[in-house]
Z-matrix of the N, CA and C atoms (Angstrom, degrees):
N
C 1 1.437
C 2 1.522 1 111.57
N 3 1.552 2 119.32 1 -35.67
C 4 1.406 3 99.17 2 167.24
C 5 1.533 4 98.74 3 -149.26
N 6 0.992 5 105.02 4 77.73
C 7 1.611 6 141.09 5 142.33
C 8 1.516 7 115.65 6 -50.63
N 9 0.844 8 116.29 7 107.21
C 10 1.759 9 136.67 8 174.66
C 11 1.824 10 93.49 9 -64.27
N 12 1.724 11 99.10 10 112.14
C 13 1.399 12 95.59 11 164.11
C 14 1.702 13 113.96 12 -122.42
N 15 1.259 14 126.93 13 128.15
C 16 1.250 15 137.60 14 -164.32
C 17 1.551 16 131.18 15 -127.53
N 18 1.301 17 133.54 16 123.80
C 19 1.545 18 137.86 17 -178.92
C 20 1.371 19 102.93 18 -67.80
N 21 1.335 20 137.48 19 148.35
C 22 1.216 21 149.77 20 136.25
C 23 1.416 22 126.12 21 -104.23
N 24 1.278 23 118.68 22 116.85
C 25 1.287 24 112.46 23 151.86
C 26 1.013 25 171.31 24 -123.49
N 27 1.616 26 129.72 25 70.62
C 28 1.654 27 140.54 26 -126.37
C 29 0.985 28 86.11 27 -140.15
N 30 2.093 29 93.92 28 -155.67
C 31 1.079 30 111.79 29 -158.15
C 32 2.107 31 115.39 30 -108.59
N 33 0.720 32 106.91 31 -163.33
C 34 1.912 33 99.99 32 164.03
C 35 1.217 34 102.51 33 -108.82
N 36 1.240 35 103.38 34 143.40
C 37 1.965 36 102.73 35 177.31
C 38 1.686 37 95.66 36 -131.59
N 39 1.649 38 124.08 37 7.51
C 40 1.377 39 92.35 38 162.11
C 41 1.975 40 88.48 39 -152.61
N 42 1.349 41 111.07 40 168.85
C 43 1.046 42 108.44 41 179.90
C 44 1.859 43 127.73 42 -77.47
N 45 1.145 44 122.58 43 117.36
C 46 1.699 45 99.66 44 172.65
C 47 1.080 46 140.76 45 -31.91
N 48 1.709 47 101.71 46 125.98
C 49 1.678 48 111.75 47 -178.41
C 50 1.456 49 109.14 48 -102.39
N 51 1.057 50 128.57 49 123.29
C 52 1.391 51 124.87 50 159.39
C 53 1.184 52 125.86 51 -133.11
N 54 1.705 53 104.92 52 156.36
C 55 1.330 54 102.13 53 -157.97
C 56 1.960 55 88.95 54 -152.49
N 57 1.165 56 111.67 55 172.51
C 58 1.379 57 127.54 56 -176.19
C 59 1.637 58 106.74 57 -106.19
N 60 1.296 59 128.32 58 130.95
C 61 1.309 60 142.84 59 172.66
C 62 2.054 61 114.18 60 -64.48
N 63 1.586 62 92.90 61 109.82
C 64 1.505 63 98.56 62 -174.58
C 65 1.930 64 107.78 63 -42.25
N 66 1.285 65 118.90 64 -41.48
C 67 1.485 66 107.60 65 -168.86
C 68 2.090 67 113.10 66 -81.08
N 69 1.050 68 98.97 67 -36.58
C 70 1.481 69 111.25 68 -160.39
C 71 1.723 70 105.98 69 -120.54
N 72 1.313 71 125.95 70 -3.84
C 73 1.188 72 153.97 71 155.83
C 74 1.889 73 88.52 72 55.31
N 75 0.968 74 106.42 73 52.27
C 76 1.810 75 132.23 74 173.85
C 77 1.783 76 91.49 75 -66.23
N 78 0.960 77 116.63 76 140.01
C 79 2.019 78 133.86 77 161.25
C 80 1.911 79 93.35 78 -84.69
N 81 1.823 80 88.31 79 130.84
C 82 1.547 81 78.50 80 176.60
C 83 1.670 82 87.65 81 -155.37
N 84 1.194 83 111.50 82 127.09
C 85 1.677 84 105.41 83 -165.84
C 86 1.733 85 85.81 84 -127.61
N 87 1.188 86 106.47 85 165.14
C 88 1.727 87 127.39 86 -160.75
C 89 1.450 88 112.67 87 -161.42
N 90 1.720 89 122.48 88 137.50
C 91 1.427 90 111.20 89 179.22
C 92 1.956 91 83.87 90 -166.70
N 93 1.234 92 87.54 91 173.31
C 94 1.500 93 97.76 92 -158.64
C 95 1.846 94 95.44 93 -97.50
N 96 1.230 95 147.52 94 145.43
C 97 1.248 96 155.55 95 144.62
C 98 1.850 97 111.11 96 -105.05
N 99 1.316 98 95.73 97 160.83
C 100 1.326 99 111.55 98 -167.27
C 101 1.606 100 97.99 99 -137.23
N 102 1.349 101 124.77 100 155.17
C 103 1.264 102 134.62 101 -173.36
C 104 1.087 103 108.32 102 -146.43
N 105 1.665 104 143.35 103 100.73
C 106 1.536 105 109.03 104 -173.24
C 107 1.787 106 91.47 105 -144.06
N 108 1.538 107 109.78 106 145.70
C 109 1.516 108 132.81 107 -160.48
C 110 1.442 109 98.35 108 -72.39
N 111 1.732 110 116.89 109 142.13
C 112 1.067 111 118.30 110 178.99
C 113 1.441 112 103.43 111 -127.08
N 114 1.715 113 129.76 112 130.87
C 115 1.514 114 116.42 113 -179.25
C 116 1.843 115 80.19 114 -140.52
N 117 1.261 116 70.84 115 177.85
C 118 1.626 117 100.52 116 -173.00
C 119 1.504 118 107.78 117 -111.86
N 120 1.653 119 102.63 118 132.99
C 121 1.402 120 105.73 119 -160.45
C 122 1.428 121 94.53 120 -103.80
N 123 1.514 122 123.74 121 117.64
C 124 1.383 123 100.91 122 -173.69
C 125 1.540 124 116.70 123 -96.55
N 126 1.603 125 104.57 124 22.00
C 127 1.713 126 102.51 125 165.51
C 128 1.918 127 110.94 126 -46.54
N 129 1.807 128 77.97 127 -52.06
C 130 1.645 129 97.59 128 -146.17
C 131 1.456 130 86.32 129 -97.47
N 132 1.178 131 127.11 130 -11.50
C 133 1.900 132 106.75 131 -162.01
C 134 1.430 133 106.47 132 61.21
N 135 0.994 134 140.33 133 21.07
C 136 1.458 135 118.37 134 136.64
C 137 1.558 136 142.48 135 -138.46
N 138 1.312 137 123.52 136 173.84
C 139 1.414 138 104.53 137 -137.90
C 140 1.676 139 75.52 138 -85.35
N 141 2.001 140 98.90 139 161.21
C 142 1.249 141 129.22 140 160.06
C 143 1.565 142 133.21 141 -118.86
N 144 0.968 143 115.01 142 152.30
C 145 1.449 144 105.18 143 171.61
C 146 1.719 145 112.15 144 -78.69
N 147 1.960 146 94.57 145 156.72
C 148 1.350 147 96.47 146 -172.50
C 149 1.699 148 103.15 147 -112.23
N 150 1.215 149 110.98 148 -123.51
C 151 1.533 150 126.69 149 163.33
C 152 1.125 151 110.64 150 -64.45
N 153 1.562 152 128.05 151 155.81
C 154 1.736 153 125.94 152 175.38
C 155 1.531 154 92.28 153 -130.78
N 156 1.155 155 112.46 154 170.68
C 157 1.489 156 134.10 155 -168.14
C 158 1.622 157 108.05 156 -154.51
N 159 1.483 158 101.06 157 101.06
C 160 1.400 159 114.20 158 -179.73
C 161 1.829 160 98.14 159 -96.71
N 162 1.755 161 83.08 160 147.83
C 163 1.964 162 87.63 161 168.49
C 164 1.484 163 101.86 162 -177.95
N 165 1.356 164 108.31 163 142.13
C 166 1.399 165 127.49 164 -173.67
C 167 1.287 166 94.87 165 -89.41
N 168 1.433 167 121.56 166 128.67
C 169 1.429 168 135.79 167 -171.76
C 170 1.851 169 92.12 168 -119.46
N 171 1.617 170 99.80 169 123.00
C 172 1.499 171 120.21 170 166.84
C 173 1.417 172 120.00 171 -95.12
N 174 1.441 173 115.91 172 105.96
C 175 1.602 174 104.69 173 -173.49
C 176 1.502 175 88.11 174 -102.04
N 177 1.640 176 101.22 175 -179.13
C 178 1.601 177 125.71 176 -159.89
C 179 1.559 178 121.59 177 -122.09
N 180 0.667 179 168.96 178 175.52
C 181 1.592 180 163.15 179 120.67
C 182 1.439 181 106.45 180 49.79
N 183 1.964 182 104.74 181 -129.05
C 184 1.312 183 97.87 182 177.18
C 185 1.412 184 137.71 183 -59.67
N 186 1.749 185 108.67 184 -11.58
C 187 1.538 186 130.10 185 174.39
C 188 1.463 187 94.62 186 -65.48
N 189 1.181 188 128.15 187 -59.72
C 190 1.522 189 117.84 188 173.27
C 191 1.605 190 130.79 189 -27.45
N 192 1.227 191 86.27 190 -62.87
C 193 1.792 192 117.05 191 -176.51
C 194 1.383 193 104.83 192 -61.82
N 195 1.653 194 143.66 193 -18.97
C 196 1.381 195 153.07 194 -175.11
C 197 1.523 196 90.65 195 -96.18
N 198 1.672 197 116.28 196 -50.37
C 199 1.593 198 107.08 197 -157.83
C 200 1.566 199 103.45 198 -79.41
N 201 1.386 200 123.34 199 -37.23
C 202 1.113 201 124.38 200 -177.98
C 203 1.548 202 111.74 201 -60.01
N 204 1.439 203 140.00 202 -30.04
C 205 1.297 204 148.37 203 -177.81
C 206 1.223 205 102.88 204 -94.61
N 207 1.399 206 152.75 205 -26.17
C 208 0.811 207 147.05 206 -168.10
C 209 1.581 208 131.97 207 -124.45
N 210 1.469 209 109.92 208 -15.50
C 211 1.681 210 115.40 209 -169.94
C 212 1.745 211 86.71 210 -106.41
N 213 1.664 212 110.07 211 158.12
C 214 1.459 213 111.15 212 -178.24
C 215 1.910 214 77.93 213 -151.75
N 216 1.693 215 91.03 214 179.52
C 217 1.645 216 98.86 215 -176.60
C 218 1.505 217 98.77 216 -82.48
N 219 1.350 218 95.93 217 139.29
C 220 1.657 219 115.63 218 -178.03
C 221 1.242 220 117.10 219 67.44
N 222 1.131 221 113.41 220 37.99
C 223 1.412 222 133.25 221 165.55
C 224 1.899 223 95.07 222 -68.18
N 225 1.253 224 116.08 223 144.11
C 226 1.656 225 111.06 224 160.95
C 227 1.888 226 101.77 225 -99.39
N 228 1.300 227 113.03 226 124.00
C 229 1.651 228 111.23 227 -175.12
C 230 1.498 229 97.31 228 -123.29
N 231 0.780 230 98.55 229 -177.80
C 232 2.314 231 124.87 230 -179.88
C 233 1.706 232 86.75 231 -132.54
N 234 1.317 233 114.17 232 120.40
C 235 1.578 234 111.23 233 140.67
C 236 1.459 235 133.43 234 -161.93
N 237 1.467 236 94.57 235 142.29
C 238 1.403 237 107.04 236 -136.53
C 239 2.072 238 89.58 237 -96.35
N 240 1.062 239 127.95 238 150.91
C 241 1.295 240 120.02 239 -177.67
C 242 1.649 241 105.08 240 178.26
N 243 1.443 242 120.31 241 -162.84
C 244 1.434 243 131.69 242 -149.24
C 245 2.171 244 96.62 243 -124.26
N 246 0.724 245 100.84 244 95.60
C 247 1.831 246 100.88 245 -163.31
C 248 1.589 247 99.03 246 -90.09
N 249 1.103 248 95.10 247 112.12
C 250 1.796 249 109.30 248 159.17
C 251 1.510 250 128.08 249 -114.82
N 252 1.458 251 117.30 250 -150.48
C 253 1.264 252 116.67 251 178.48
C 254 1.660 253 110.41 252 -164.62
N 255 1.393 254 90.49 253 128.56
C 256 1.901 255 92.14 254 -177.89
C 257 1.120 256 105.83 255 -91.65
N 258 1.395 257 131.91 256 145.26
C 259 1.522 258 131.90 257 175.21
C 260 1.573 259 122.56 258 -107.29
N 261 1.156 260 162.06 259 116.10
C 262 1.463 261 159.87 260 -151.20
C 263 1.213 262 111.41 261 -149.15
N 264 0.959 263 123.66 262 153.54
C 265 1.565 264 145.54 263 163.51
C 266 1.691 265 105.23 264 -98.98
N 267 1.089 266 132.51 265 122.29
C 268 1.484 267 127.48 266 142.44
C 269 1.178 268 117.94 267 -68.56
N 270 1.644 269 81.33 268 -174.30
C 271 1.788 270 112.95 269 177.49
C 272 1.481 271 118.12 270 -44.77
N 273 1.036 272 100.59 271 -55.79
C 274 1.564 273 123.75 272 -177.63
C 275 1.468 274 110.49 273 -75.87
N 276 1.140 275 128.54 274 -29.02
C 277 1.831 276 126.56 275 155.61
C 278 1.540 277 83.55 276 113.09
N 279 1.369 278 139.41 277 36.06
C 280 1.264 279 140.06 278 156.20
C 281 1.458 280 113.97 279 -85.00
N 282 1.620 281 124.46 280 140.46
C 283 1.236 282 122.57 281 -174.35
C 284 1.914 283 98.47 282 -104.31
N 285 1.874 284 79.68 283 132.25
C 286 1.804 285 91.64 284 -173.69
C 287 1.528 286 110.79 285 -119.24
N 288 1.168 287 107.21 286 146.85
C 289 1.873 288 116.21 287 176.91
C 290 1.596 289 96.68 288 -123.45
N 291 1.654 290 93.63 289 136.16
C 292 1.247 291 96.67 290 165.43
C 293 1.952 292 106.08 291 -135.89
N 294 1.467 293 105.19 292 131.69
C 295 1.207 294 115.12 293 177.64
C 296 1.365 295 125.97 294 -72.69
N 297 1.265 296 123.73 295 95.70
C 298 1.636 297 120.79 296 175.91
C 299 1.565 298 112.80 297 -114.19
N 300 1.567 299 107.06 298 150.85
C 301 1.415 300 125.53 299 162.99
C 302 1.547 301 116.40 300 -95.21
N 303 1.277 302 123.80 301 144.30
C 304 1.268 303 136.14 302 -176.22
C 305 1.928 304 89.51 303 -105.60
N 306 0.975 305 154.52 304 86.98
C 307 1.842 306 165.55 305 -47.84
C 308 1.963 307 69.88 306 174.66
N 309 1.443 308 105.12 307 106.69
C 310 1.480 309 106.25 308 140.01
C 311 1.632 310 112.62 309 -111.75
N 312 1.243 311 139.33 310 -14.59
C 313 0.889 312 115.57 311 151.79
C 314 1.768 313 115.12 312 -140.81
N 315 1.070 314 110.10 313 158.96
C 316 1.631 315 102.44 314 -172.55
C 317 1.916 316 108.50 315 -129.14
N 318 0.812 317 113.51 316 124.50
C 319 1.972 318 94.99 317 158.26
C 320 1.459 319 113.42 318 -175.92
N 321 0.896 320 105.90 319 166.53
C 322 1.853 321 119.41 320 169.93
C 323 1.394 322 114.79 321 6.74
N 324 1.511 323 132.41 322 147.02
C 325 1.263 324 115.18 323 159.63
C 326 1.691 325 86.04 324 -111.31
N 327 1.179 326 121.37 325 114.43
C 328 1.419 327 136.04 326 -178.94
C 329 1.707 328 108.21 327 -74.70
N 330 1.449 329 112.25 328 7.43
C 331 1.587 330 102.72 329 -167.69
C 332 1.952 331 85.95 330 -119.65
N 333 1.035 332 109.62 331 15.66
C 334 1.530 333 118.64 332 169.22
C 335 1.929 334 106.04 333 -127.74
N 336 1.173 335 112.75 334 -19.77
C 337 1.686 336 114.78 335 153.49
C 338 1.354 337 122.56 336 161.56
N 339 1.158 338 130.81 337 -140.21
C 340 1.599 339 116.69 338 -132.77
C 341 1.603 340 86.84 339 -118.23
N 342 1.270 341 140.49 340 167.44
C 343 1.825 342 141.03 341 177.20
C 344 1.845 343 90.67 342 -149.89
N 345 1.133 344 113.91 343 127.51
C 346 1.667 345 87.42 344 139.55
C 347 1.465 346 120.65 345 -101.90
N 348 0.913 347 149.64 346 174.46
C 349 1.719 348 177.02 347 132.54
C 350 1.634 349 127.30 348 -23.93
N 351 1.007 350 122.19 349 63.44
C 352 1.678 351 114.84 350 -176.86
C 353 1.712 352 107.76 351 -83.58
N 354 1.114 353 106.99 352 87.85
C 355 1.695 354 105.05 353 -168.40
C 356 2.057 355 89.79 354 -80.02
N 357 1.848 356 93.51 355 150.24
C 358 1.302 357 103.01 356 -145.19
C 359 1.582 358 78.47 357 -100.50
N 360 1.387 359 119.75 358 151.47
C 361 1.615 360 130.05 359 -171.24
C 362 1.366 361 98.93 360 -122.22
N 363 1.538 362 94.19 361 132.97
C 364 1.625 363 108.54 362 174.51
C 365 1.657 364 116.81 363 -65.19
N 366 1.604 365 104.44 364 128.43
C 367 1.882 366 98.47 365 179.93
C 368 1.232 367 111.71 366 -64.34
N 369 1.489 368 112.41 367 141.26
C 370 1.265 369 129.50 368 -146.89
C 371 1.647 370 84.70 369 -129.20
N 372 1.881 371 75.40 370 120.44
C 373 2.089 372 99.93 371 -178.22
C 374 1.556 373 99.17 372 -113.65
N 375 1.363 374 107.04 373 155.83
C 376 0.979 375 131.47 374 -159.75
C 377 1.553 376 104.91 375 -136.28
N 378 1.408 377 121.73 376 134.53
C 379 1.625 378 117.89 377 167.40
C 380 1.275 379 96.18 378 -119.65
N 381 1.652 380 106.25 379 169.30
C 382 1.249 381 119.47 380 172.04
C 383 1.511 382 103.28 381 -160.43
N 384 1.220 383 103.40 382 146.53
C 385 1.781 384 123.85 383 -142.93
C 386 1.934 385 98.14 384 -140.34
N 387 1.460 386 90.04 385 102.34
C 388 1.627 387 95.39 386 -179.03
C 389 1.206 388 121.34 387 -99.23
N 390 1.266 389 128.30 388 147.30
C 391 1.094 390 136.06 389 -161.28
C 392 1.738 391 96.16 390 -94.24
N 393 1.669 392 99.02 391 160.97
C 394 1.220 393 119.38 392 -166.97
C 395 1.637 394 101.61 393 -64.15
């Protein structure tokens, strides 16, 4: 009910892993994106980097099956998803957060270059009904 939903838009900083879920054997592929602010310093006139924004993006099923075939490192993407935060303790008794997206949709940032489109087609069944 109030689920934080959020755009990203960077780069890939690691390649897709996917793997199948031991109970329900679900496709679930995952890779890290980066987001980081660019302004213009007008000492120098030229642009700098600002803050970055790291986050492990969790894709799902057929979202998997698109990101895994299609996203590579340094890909520029848009993705839009459900942003939380895992909390842990390590080894060392330090308390850790890690930022992840639950990825409903992911793709290209087309204003950094060109993609074409392989839209994926449903397998096509067929019956056949014999006569006596």
């Amino acid at each position: 009910m109030f689920d934080t939903y959020v755009t990203i838009v960077g780069n890939v900083l690691t390649a897709p892993e996917w793997r199948r879920t031991t109970q329900s054997n679900t496709l679930v592929a995952n890779f890290k994106v980066a987001s980081t602010a660019r302004r213009l310093d007008r000492d120098s006139g030229r642009w700098v980097d600002g803050n970055s924004l790291r986050v492990r993006v969790n894709c799902w099923r057929k979202l998997a099956e698109g990101v895994a075939a299609s996203v590579m490192v340094g890909d520029p993407v848009v993705v839009c998803g459900r942003l939380y935060t895992r909390d842990w303790t390590d080894d060392a008794g330090n308390h850790r957060t890690l930022y992840e997206l639950e990825a409903v949709a992911v793709g290209h940032d087309l204003s950094r270059g060109r993609a074409r489109f392989l839209r994926n087609r449903p397998g096509v069944t067929t019956s056949a009904v014999e006569d006596a």
